[in-house]
C-alpha positions as CSV (number, residue, x, y, z in Angstrom):
1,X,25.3,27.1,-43.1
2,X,22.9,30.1,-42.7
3,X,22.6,31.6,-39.3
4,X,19.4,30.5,-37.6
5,X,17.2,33.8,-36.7
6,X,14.3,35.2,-34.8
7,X,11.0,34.5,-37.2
8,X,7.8,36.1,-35.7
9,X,4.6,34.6,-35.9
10,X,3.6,35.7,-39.0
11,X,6.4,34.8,-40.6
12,X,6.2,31.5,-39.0
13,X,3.2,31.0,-40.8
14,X,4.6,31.9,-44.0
15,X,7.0,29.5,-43.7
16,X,4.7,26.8,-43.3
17,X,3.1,28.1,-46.2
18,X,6.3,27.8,-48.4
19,X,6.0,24.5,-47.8
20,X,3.1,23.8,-48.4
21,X,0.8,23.6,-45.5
22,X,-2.9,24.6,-45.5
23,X,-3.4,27.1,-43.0
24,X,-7.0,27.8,-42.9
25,X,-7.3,29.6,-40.1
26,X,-4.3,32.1,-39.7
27,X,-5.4,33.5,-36.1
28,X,-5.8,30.1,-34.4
29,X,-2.4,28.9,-35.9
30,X,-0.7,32.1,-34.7
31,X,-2.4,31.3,-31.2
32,X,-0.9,27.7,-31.0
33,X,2.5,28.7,-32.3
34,X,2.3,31.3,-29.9
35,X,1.6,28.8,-26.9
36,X,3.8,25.3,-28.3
37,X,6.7,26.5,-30.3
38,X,7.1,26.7,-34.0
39,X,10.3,24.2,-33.3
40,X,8.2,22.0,-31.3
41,X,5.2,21.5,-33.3
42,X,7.5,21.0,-36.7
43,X,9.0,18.0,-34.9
44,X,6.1,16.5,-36.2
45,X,6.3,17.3,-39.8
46,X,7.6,14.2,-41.0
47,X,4.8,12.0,-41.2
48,X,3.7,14.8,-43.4
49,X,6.1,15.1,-45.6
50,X,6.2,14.1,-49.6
51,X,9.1,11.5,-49.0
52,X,11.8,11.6,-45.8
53,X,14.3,13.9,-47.9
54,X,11.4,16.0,-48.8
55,X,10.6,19.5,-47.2
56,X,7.3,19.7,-48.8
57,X,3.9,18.3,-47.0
58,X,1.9,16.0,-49.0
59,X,-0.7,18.3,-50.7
60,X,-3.4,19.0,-48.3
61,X,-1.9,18.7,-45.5
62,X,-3.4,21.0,-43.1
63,X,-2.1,22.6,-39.9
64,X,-5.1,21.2,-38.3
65,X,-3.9,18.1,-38.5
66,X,0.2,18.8,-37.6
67,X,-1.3,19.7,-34.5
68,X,-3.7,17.0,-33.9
69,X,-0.5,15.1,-34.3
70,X,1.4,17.2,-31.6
71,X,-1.8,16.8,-29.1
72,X,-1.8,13.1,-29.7
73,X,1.8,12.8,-28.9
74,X,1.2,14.6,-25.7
75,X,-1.8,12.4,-25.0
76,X,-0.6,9.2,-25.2
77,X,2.8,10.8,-23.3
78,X,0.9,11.4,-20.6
79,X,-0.7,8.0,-20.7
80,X,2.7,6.3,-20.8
81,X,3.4,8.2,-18.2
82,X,1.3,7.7,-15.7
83,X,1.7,4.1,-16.0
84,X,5.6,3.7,-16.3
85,X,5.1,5.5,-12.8
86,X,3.0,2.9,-11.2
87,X,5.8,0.4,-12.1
88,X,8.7,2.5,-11.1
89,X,6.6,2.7,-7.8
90,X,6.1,-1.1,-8.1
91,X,9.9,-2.0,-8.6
92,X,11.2,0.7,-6.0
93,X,8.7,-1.2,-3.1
94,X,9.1,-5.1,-4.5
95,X,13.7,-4.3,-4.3
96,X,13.3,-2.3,-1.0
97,X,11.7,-5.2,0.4
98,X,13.5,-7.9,-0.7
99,X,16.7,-6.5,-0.2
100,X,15.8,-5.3,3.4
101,X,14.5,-8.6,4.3
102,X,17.8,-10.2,3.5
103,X,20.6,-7.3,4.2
104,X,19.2,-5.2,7.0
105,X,17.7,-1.5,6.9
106,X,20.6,0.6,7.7
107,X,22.6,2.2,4.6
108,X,25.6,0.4,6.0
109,X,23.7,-3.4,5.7
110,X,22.0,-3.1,2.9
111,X,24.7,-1.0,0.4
112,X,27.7,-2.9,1.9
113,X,28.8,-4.0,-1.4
114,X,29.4,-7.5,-0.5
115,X,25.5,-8.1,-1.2
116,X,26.0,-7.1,-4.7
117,X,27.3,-9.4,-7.9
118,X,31.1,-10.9,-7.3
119,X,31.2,-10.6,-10.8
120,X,34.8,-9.3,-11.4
121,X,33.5,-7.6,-15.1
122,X,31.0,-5.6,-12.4
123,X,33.3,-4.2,-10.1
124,X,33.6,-1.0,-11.3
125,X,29.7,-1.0,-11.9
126,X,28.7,-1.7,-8.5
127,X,30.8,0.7,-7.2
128,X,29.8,3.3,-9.4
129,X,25.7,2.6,-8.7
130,X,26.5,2.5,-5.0
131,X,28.7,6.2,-4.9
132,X,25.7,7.5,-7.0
133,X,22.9,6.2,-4.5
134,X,25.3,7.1,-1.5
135,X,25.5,10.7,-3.5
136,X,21.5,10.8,-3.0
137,X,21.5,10.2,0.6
138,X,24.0,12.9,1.2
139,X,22.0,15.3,-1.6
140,X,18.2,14.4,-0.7
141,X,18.8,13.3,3.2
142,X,17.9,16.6,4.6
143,X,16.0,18.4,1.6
144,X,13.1,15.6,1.9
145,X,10.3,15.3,4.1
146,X,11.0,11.1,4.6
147,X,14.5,11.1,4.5
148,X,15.3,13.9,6.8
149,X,12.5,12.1,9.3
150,X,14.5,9.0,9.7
151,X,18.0,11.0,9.8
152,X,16.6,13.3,12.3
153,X,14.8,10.9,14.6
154,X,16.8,7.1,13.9
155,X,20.0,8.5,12.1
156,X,19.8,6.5,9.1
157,X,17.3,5.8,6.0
158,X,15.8,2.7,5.6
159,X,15.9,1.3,1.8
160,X,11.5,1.7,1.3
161,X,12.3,5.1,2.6
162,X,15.6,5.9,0.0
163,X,13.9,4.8,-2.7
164,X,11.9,7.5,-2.7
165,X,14.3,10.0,-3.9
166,X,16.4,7.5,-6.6
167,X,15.6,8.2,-10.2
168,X,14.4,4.8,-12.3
169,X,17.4,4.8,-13.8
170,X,19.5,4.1,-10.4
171,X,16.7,1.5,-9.7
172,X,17.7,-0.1,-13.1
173,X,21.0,0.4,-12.2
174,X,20.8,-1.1,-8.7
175,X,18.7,-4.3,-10.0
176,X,21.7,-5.0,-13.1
177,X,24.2,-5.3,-9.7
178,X,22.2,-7.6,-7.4
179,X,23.6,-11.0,-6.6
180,X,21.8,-13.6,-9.2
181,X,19.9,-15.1,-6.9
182,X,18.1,-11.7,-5.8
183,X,17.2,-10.5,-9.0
184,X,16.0,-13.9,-9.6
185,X,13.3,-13.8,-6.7
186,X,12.6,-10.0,-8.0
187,X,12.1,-11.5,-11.6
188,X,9.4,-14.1,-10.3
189,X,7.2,-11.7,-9.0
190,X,6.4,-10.8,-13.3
191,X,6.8,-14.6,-14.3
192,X,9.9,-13.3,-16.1
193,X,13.7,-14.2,-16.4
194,X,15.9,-12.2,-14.7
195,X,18.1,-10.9,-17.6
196,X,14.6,-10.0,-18.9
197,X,13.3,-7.8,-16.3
198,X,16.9,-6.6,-16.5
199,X,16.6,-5.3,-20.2
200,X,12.6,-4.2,-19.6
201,X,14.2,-2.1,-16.4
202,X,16.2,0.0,-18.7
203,X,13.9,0.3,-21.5
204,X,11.5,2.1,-18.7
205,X,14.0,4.2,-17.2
206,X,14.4,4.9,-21.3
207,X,10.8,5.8,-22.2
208,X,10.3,7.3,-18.9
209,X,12.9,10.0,-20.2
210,X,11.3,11.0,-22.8
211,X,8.1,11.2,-21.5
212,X,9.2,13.0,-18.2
213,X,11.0,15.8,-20.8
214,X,8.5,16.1,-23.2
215,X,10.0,14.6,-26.3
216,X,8.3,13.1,-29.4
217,X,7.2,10.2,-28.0
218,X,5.6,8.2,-30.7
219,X,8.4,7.1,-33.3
220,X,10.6,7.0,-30.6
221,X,13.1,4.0,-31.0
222,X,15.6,2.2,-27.6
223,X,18.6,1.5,-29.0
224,X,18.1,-2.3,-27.3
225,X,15.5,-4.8,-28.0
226,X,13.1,-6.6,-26.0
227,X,13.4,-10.4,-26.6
228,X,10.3,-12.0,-28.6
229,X,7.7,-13.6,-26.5
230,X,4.2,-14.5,-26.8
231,X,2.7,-11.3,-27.6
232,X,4.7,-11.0,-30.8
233,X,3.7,-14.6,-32.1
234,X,-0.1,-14.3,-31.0
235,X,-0.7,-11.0,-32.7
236,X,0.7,-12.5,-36.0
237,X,3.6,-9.6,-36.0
238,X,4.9,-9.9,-39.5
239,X,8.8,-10.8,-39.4
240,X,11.6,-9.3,-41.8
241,X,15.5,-10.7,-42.1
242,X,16.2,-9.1,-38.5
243,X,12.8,-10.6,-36.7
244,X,9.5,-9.2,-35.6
245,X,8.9,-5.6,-37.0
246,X,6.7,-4.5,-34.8
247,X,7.0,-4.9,-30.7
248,X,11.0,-4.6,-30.2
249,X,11.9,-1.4,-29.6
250,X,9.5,1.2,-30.8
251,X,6.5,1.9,-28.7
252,X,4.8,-1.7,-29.0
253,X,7.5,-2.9,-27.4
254,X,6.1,-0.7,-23.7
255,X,2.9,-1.7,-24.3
256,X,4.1,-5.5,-24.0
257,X,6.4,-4.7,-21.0
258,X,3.2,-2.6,-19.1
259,X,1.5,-5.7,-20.1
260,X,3.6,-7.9,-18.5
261,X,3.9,-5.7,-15.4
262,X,0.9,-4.1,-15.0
263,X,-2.3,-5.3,-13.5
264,X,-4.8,-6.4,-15.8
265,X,-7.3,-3.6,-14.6
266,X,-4.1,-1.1,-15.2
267,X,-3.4,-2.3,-18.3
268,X,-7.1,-2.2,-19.8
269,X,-7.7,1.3,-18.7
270,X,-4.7,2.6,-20.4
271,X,-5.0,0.4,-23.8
272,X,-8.5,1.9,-23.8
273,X,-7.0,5.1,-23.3
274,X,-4.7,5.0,-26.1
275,X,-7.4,3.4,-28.4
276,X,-9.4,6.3,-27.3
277,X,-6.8,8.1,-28.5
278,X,-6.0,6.3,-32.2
279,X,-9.5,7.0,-33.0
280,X,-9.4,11.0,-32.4
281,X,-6.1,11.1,-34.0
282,X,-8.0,9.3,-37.4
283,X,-11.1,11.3,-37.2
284,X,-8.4,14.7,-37.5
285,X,-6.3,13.0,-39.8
286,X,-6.8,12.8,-43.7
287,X,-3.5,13.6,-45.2
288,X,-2.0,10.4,-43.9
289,X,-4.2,7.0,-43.1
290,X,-4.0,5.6,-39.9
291,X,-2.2,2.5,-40.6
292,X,0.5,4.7,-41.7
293,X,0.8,6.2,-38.6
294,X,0.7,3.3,-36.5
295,X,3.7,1.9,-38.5
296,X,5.7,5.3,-37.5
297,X,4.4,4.0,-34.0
298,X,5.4,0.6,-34.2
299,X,1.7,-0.8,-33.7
300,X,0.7,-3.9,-35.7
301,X,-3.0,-3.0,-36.7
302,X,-4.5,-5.7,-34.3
303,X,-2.4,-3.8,-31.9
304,X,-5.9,-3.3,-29.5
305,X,-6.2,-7.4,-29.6
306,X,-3.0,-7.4,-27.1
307,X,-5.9,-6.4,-24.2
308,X,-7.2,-10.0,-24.8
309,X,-4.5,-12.1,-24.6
310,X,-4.1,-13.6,-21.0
Protein backbone atom coordinates (compact mmCIF):
# COMPACT_ATOMS: atom_id res chain seq x y z
CA UNK A 1 0.00 0.00 0.00
CA UNK A 2 1.49 3.31 -1.11
CA UNK A 3 2.81 5.57 1.61
CA UNK A 4 0.40 8.42 2.33
CA UNK A 5 2.24 11.92 1.72
CA UNK A 6 2.16 15.65 2.12
CA UNK A 7 -0.12 17.09 -0.92
CA UNK A 8 -0.16 20.97 -1.05
CA UNK A 9 -3.09 22.84 -1.91
CA UNK A 10 -2.70 22.85 -5.36
CA UNK A 11 -2.24 19.57 -5.64
CA UNK A 12 -5.18 18.98 -3.54
CA UNK A 13 -7.10 20.50 -6.02
CA UNK A 14 -5.83 18.41 -8.73
CA UNK A 15 -6.75 15.63 -7.09
CA UNK A 16 -10.17 16.50 -6.86
CA UNK A 17 -9.95 17.21 -10.30
CA UNK A 18 -8.81 13.65 -11.22
CA UNK A 19 -11.76 12.68 -10.01
CA UNK A 20 -13.84 14.52 -11.36
CA UNK A 21 -14.91 17.44 -9.40
CA UNK A 22 -15.86 20.86 -10.84
CA UNK A 23 -13.83 23.32 -9.29
CA UNK A 24 -14.92 26.57 -10.55
CA UNK A 25 -13.36 28.78 -8.54
CA UNK A 26 -9.70 27.46 -7.74
CA UNK A 27 -8.81 30.46 -5.14
CA UNK A 28 -11.90 29.98 -2.90
CA UNK A 29 -11.43 26.10 -2.85
CA UNK A 30 -7.71 26.63 -1.99
CA UNK A 31 -9.11 28.94 0.84
CA UNK A 32 -11.52 26.38 2.33
CA UNK A 33 -9.03 23.47 2.05
CA UNK A 34 -6.78 25.67 3.63
CA UNK A 35 -9.10 26.39 6.68
CA UNK A 36 -11.24 22.59 6.89
CA UNK A 37 -8.86 20.00 5.76
CA UNK A 38 -8.67 18.22 2.49
CA UNK A 39 -9.35 14.86 4.75
CA UNK A 40 -12.14 16.35 6.36
CA UNK A 41 -14.09 17.81 3.66
CA UNK A 42 -13.58 14.42 1.38
CA UNK A 43 -15.47 12.63 4.24
CA UNK A 44 -18.20 13.84 2.44
CA UNK A 45 -17.58 12.62 -0.96
CA UNK A 46 -19.72 9.70 -0.91
CA UNK A 47 -22.95 11.00 -1.46
CA UNK A 48 -21.18 12.20 -4.47
CA UNK A 49 -19.86 9.48 -5.82
CA UNK A 50 -20.92 7.39 -9.22
CA UNK A 51 -21.71 4.13 -7.13
CA UNK A 52 -20.17 3.29 -3.31
CA UNK A 53 -17.12 1.43 -4.97
CA UNK A 54 -16.68 4.34 -7.25
CA UNK A 55 -13.90 7.08 -6.83
CA UNK A 56 -15.38 9.19 -9.41
CA UNK A 57 -18.22 12.08 -8.58
CA UNK A 58 -21.24 11.91 -10.46
CA UNK A 59 -20.62 14.35 -13.51
CA UNK A 60 -21.11 17.80 -12.29
CA UNK A 61 -20.60 17.57 -9.23
CA UNK A 62 -19.18 20.71 -8.01
CA UNK A 63 -17.02 21.66 -5.00
CA UNK A 64 -19.60 24.08 -4.20
CA UNK A 65 -21.69 21.70 -3.33
CA UNK A 66 -19.04 19.02 -1.30
CA UNK A 67 -18.89 21.90 0.84
CA UNK A 68 -22.32 22.94 1.27
CA UNK A 69 -22.55 19.38 2.35
CA UNK A 70 -19.65 19.81 5.01
CA UNK A 71 -21.42 23.18 6.30
CA UNK A 72 -24.68 21.42 6.59
CA UNK A 73 -23.20 18.69 8.60
CA UNK A 74 -21.77 21.17 10.88
CA UNK A 75 -25.00 22.93 11.05
CA UNK A 76 -27.25 20.56 11.98
CA UNK A 77 -24.13 19.27 14.54
CA UNK A 78 -24.39 22.10 16.26
CA UNK A 79 -28.13 21.91 16.37
CA UNK A 80 -28.00 18.43 17.82
CA UNK A 81 -25.91 19.68 19.95
CA UNK A 82 -27.24 22.17 21.69
CA UNK A 83 -30.24 20.22 22.42
CA UNK A 84 -28.75 16.72 23.49
CA UNK A 85 -27.23 19.27 26.13
CA UNK A 86 -30.39 20.55 27.51
CA UNK A 87 -31.36 16.84 28.13
CA UNK A 88 -27.97 15.74 29.54
CA UNK A 89 -28.67 18.88 31.86
CA UNK A 90 -32.29 17.52 32.29
CA UNK A 91 -31.23 13.86 33.32
CA UNK A 92 -28.14 15.07 35.47
CA UNK A 93 -30.91 17.42 37.73
CA UNK A 94 -34.18 14.87 37.50
CA UNK A 95 -31.22 11.48 38.95
CA UNK A 96 -29.53 14.05 41.38
CA UNK A 97 -32.81 14.61 42.81
CA UNK A 98 -34.28 11.60 43.04
CA UNK A 99 -31.53 9.82 44.20
CA UNK A 100 -30.72 12.46 46.95
CA UNK A 101 -34.21 12.44 48.08
CA UNK A 102 -34.05 8.85 48.80
CA UNK A 103 -30.12 8.01 49.71
CA UNK A 104 -28.85 11.11 51.33
CA UNK A 105 -26.33 13.89 49.94
CA UNK A 106 -23.07 12.75 51.16
CA UNK A 107 -20.83 10.63 48.50
CA UNK A 108 -20.87 7.93 51.22
CA UNK A 109 -25.18 7.80 51.19
CA UNK A 110 -25.86 8.11 48.01
CA UNK A 111 -22.86 5.83 46.14
CA UNK A 112 -22.99 3.18 48.94
CA UNK A 113 -23.62 0.49 46.52
CA UNK A 114 -26.31 -1.04 48.36
CA UNK A 115 -28.74 1.57 46.53
CA UNK A 116 -27.77 0.14 43.28
CA UNK A 117 -29.36 -3.19 41.35
CA UNK A 118 -28.81 -6.58 43.46
CA UNK A 119 -28.64 -7.99 40.18
CA UNK A 120 -25.81 -10.51 40.57
CA UNK A 121 -25.10 -10.27 36.36
CA UNK A 122 -24.45 -6.37 37.55
CA UNK A 123 -22.04 -6.66 40.13
CA UNK A 124 -19.08 -6.06 38.34
CA UNK A 125 -21.03 -3.06 36.53
CA UNK A 126 -21.90 -1.26 39.43
CA UNK A 127 -18.76 -1.43 40.76
CA UNK A 128 -17.14 -0.33 37.87
CA UNK A 129 -19.60 2.95 37.33
CA UNK A 130 -19.13 3.71 41.01
CA UNK A 131 -14.90 3.54 40.97
CA UNK A 132 -15.29 5.70 37.72
CA UNK A 133 -17.61 8.40 39.37
CA UNK A 134 -15.50 8.05 42.78
CA UNK A 135 -12.38 8.63 40.17
CA UNK A 136 -14.15 12.11 39.28
CA UNK A 137 -14.50 13.26 42.68
CA UNK A 138 -10.95 12.65 43.40
CA UNK A 139 -9.95 14.13 39.70
CA UNK A 140 -12.53 17.26 39.48
CA UNK A 141 -13.00 17.80 43.49
CA UNK A 142 -10.55 20.53 43.68
CA UNK A 143 -9.94 21.64 39.92
CA UNK A 144 -13.80 22.96 39.83
CA UNK A 145 -15.32 25.98 41.09
CA UNK A 146 -18.61 23.78 42.66
CA UNK A 147 -16.90 20.91 43.78
CA UNK A 148 -13.95 22.39 45.51
CA UNK A 149 -16.82 24.87 47.32
CA UNK A 150 -18.54 22.10 48.98
CA UNK A 151 -15.11 20.14 49.82
CA UNK A 152 -13.67 23.25 51.10
CA UNK A 153 -16.50 24.56 53.14
CA UNK A 154 -18.91 21.06 54.04
CA UNK A 155 -16.28 18.39 53.16
CA UNK A 156 -18.21 16.44 50.76
CA UNK A 157 -20.20 16.98 47.28
CA UNK A 158 -23.65 16.73 47.12
CA UNK A 159 -24.97 14.49 43.98
CA UNK A 160 -26.81 18.06 42.04
CA UNK A 161 -23.40 19.42 42.72
CA UNK A 162 -21.15 16.03 41.19
CA UNK A 163 -23.07 15.84 38.42
CA UNK A 164 -21.69 18.62 37.17
CA UNK A 165 -18.40 17.30 36.20
CA UNK A 166 -19.75 13.40 35.05
CA UNK A 167 -19.70 12.95 31.33
CA UNK A 168 -23.30 11.67 29.72
CA UNK A 169 -21.96 8.63 29.41
CA UNK A 170 -21.39 7.97 33.35
CA UNK A 171 -24.99 9.44 33.71
CA UNK A 172 -26.10 6.55 31.21
CA UNK A 173 -23.99 4.43 33.09
CA UNK A 174 -25.24 5.39 36.48
CA UNK A 175 -29.17 5.22 35.43
CA UNK A 176 -28.43 1.26 33.74
CA UNK A 177 -27.31 0.39 37.69
CA UNK A 178 -30.17 1.98 39.64
CA UNK A 179 -32.41 -0.31 41.66
CA UNK A 180 -35.73 -1.03 39.28
CA UNK A 181 -37.79 0.84 41.09
CA UNK A 182 -35.74 4.21 40.73
CA UNK A 183 -35.21 4.18 37.25
CA UNK A 184 -38.83 3.48 37.06
CA UNK A 185 -39.88 6.89 38.81
CA UNK A 186 -36.96 8.53 36.58
CA UNK A 187 -38.64 6.89 33.44
CA UNK A 188 -42.19 8.49 34.31
CA UNK A 189 -41.05 11.75 34.25
CA UNK A 190 -40.84 11.14 29.81
CA UNK A 191 -44.09 8.80 29.93
CA UNK A 192 -41.48 6.07 28.97
CA UNK A 193 -40.43 2.52 30.21
CA UNK A 194 -37.62 2.20 32.05
CA UNK A 195 -35.57 -0.20 29.76
CA UNK A 196 -36.49 2.54 27.18
CA UNK A 197 -35.09 5.55 28.64
CA UNK A 198 -32.35 3.10 29.40
CA UNK A 199 -31.48 2.39 25.57
CA UNK A 200 -32.41 6.34 24.63
CA UNK A 201 -29.60 7.22 27.53
CA UNK A 202 -27.00 5.55 25.58
CA UNK A 203 -27.93 6.51 22.26
CA UNK A 204 -27.39 10.23 23.57
CA UNK A 205 -24.28 9.74 25.32
CA UNK A 206 -23.65 8.05 21.49
CA UNK A 207 -24.63 11.08 19.29
CA UNK A 208 -23.41 13.35 21.82
CA UNK A 209 -19.92 11.93 20.87
CA UNK A 210 -19.93 12.61 17.67
CA UNK A 211 -21.22 15.85 17.85
CA UNK A 212 -18.92 17.00 20.80
CA UNK A 213 -15.76 15.66 18.38
CA UNK A 214 -16.74 16.92 15.24
CA UNK A 215 -17.51 13.76 13.23
CA UNK A 216 -19.77 13.27 10.17
CA UNK A 217 -22.80 13.49 11.84
CA UNK A 218 -25.50 12.93 9.27
CA UNK A 219 -25.21 9.10 8.03
CA UNK A 220 -24.11 8.34 11.23
CA UNK A 221 -25.50 4.88 12.44
CA UNK A 222 -25.70 3.45 16.72
CA UNK A 223 -24.99 0.19 16.67
CA UNK A 224 -28.46 -0.34 18.92
CA UNK A 225 -31.89 0.39 17.97
CA UNK A 226 -34.60 2.32 19.42
CA UNK A 227 -37.74 0.28 19.87
CA UNK A 228 -40.78 1.38 17.34
CA UNK A 229 -43.33 3.61 18.80
CA UNK A 230 -45.80 5.93 17.61
CA UNK A 231 -43.80 8.20 15.63
CA UNK A 232 -42.72 5.43 13.27
CA UNK A 233 -46.38 4.25 12.56
CA UNK A 234 -47.87 7.86 12.26
CA UNK A 235 -45.34 9.05 9.73
CA UNK A 236 -46.17 6.02 7.53
CA UNK A 237 -42.24 4.88 7.85
CA UNK A 238 -42.09 2.28 5.12
CA UNK A 239 -40.92 -1.25 6.71
CA UNK A 240 -38.38 -3.87 5.08
CA UNK A 241 -37.77 -7.72 6.39
CA UNK A 242 -35.84 -6.17 9.60
CA UNK A 243 -38.73 -3.35 10.42
CA UNK A 244 -38.99 0.39 10.06
CA UNK A 245 -36.18 1.84 7.75
CA UNK A 246 -36.26 5.00 8.80
CA UNK A 247 -36.26 6.21 12.75
CA UNK A 248 -34.05 3.22 14.44
CA UNK A 249 -30.75 4.21 14.54
CA UNK A 250 -29.73 6.71 12.04
CA UNK A 251 -30.39 10.32 12.87
CA UNK A 252 -34.43 10.05 12.88
CA UNK A 253 -34.05 7.98 15.48
CA UNK A 254 -32.68 11.50 17.85
CA UNK A 255 -35.12 13.45 16.51
CA UNK A 256 -37.81 10.96 18.09
CA UNK A 257 -35.86 10.64 21.38
CA UNK A 258 -35.52 14.90 21.54
CA UNK A 259 -39.08 14.55 20.85
CA UNK A 260 -39.92 12.59 23.50
CA UNK A 261 -37.70 14.49 25.91
CA UNK A 262 -37.73 17.75 24.91
CA UNK A 263 -40.27 20.46 25.56
CA UNK A 264 -42.50 21.10 22.85
CA UNK A 265 -41.19 24.80 22.45
CA UNK A 266 -37.53 22.98 22.42
CA UNK A 267 -38.36 20.69 20.13
CA UNK A 268 -40.09 23.18 17.50
CA UNK A 269 -37.28 25.54 17.45
CA UNK A 270 -34.86 22.99 16.57
CA UNK A 271 -37.06 20.96 13.87
CA UNK A 272 -37.44 24.43 12.44
CA UNK A 273 -33.84 24.82 12.58
CA UNK A 274 -32.96 21.78 10.77
CA UNK A 275 -35.77 22.36 8.15
CA UNK A 276 -34.20 25.63 7.85
CA UNK A 277 -31.36 23.83 7.25
CA UNK A 278 -32.77 20.89 4.57
CA UNK A 279 -33.90 23.72 2.47
CA UNK A 280 -30.25 25.64 2.15
CA UNK A 281 -28.67 22.33 1.68
CA UNK A 282 -31.33 21.81 -1.58
CA UNK A 283 -31.07 25.24 -2.91
CA UNK A 284 -26.83 24.34 -3.08
CA UNK A 285 -27.40 20.98 -4.04
CA UNK A 286 -28.03 19.78 -7.81
CA UNK A 287 -25.75 16.85 -8.24
CA UNK A 288 -27.82 14.77 -5.82
CA UNK A 289 -31.81 15.40 -5.04
CA UNK A 290 -32.76 15.96 -1.74
CA UNK A 291 -34.64 12.86 -1.01
CA UNK A 292 -31.52 11.23 -1.66
CA UNK A 293 -29.90 12.83 0.89
CA UNK A 294 -32.41 12.45 3.44
CA UNK A 295 -32.31 8.68 2.92
CA UNK A 296 -28.25 8.86 3.74
CA UNK A 297 -29.86 10.77 6.80
CA UNK A 298 -32.33 8.43 7.69
CA UNK A 299 -35.33 11.05 7.33
CA UNK A 300 -38.63 9.74 5.81
CA UNK A 301 -39.66 12.72 3.57
CA UNK A 302 -42.64 13.73 5.82
CA UNK A 303 -39.89 13.86 8.32
CA UNK A 304 -41.02 17.83 9.25
CA UNK A 305 -44.77 16.32 10.00
CA UNK A 306 -43.11 14.71 13.27
CA UNK A 307 -43.43 18.64 14.81
CA UNK A 308 -47.21 17.91 14.64
CA UNK A 309 -47.81 14.94 16.20
CA UNK A 310 -48.73 15.34 19.95
Amino acid sequence: MANKIFRTLDQQISILKSKGLVVNNETFARKILFRENYYFLSGYRHLFMKHYKSDRYITGTTFEELYAMFVFDRKIRNTFFKNILIVENNMKSIISYQLSKKYGFRETDYLNPRNFTGDTLKNRQVKDVLNKIKRQVHKNGNQHAATSHYIDNYGYIPLWVLVKVLSLGIIAELYSILKVEDQINIAKFYDIEASTLDLYLDLLSNFRNVCAHEDILYDHRTQNSIPSNKYHSYLNIPEDEDGYIYGKNDLFSLVIILKIMLTKEEFNEMIDEISKEVKELDDAVNAVPLEDILNKIGFPKNWYDIKEIE
